[in-house]
Structures are given as structure tokens and as C-alpha cells.
C-alpha positions in Angstrom: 151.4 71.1 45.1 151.9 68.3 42.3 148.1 67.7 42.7 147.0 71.2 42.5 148.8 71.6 39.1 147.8 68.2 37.7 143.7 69.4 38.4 144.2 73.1 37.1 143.6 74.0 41.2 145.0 77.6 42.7 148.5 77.9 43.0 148.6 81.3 44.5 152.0 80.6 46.1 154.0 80.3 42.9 152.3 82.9 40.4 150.2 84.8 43.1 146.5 85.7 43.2 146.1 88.4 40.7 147.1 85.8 38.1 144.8 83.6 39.1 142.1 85.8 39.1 142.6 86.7 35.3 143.0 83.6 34.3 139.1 82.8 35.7 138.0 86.3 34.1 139.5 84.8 30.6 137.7 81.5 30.8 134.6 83.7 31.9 134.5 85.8 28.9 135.7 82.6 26.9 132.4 81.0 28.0 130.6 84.5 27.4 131.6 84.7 23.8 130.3 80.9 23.0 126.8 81.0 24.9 126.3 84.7 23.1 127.6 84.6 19.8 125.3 87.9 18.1 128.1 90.5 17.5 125.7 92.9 17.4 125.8 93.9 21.3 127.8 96.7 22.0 130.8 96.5 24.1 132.4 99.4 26.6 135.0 100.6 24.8 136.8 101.3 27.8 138.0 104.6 29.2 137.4 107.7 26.7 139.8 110.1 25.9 143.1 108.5 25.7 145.3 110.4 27.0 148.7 111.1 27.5 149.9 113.4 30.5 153.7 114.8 30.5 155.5 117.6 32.4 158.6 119.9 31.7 160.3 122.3 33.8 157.3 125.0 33.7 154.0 123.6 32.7 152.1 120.0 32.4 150.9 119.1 28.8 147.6 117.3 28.8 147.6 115.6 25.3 143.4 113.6 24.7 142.3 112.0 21.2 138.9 113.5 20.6 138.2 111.8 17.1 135.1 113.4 15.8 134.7 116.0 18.4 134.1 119.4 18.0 135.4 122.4 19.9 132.0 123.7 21.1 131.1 120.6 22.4 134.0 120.3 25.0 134.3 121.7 28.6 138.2 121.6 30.5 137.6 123.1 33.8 141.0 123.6 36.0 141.1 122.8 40.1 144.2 122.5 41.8 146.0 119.4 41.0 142.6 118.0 38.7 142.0 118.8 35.1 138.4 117.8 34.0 137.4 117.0 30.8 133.8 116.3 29.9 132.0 116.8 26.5 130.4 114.9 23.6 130.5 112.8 20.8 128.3 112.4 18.2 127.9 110.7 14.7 125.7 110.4 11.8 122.7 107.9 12.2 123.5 104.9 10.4 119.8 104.0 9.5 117.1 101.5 11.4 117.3 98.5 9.1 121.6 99.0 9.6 122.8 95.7 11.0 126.5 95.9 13.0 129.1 93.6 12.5 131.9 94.9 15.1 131.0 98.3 16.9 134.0 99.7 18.6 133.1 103.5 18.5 130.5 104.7 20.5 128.5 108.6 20.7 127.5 109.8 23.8 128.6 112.1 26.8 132.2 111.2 28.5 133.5 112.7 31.1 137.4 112.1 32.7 139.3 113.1 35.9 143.1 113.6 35.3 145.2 113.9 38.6 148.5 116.2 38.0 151.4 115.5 40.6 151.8 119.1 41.2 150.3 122.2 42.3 148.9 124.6 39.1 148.0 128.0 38.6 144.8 128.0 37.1 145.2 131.6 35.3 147.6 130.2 33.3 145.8 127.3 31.0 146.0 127.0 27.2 143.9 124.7 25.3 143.4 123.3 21.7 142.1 121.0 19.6 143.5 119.7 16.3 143.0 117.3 13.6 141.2 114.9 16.7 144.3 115.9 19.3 143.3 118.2 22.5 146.3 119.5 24.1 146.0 121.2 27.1 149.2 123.2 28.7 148.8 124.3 32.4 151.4 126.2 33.6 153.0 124.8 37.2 152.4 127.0 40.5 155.5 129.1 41.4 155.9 126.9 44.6 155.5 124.0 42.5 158.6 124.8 40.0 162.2 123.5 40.7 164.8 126.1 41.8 168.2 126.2 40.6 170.5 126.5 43.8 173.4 128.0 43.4 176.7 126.9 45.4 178.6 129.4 47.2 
């Protein structure tokens, strides 16, 4: 055990192998970043919409920033327990001779599968979008509500 510590070896038993494993992805994209040092590639930005997904006693609120997306250009469709969002994102062309330092935002089509825990009723969905916030409400299926139970 001493030695694998002392050589920077695996020690799956005492922080398990997930760790490990991110640690080597770190040093990988450590490495990356100094053999590749033009700026100018774009980067995933990772998953598009954010979103945040809460529930109350009738309906589930679908909450997505949409920055710079209009209305038109979005499509919710409704399934059983499955909210999809698809659409696109543009911007204004930035020129040819336009040289990027850091370029986080990206245009394009995105698309996004949200789960629900719950059975919906698909009549019953309300959607808008403001100031870069989509909010969707579904309303919960009957069988899917809570019932009060009353003690006799």
C-alpha cells in the first residue's frame, strides 16, 4: 500500500475507482490544454437547456433558459412521463476575418429529453417563454395526484 502511494499507483481500495478515473481524465485534459494551446477551437458547452424540474401537489413545472431563443423557433411535445424540448438557436454572424478568444455560446439545433416521475395528462400543458426563461406547467394525471384520507 505504502508503495502504491509513494509511485502515484491506484489505490482503489481507500478512495475507490471513480476517483481514480477522474483524476486520469484531469491529467488528460491537463496534457490536452499544453500540446493545443489555440483557444480558438470550440468546446461542447455541455448539455443545452438548463433546466430545472419541480413538482407541487397538482402539476410539474418545467423551468429551461433559452437565452436568445425565440418562441417560433421552439417545439415542447408531451408523452406520458417525457417532456421534449427541441428547437434553435441562432446569432448574428460575427464576420470572417473575426478571430475568438474564449467561445462558450454556441447556435445550432438542441434537442432534450426530461423524464417526469409521474403520470401526466397531456390536455392539460401550459407553456411560456420570458425574458430567456421557458416554463412549462403540466398538470399531474388524476391517478397520479395524492389523496387526502380521511380517518373515521
Amino acid at each position: 500500500m505504502l508503495y502504491r502511494q509513494m509511485f502515484g499507483l491506484p489505490t482503489w481500495r481507500a478512495r475507490g475507482p471513480f476517483t481514480e478515473l477522474e483524476r486520469m481524465r484531469q491529467q488528460m485534459d491537463r496534457l490536452m490544454e499544453t500540446l493545443s494551446p489555440d483557444t480558438s477551437i470550440a468546446r461542447p458547452a455541455g448539455v443545452f437547456p438548463l433546466i430545472n424540474l419541480t413538482e407541487d401537489r397538482d402539476s410539474y413545472h418545467l423551468r429551461a433558459e433559452l437565452p436568445g431563443v425565440k418562441a417560433d423557433d421552439l417545439e415542447i411535445q408531451v408523452l406520458r412521463k417525457t417532456i421534449s424540448l427541441s428547437g434553435k438557436r441562432t446569432f448574428s454572424e460575427e464576420g470572417q476575418e473575426v478571430r475568438y478568444h474564449r467561445r462558450e455560446r454556441e447556435a445550432g439545433t438542441f434537442s432534450r429529453m426530461i423524464g417526469l416521475p409521474g403520470e401526466i395528462d397531456p390536455e392539460k400543458v401550459k407553456a411560456s417563454l420570458k425574458n430567456g426563461i421557458l416554463t412549462v406547467v403540466v398538470a399531474k394525471a388524476e391517478a397520479a395526484k395524492p389523496r387526502q384520507i380521511t380517518v373515521a
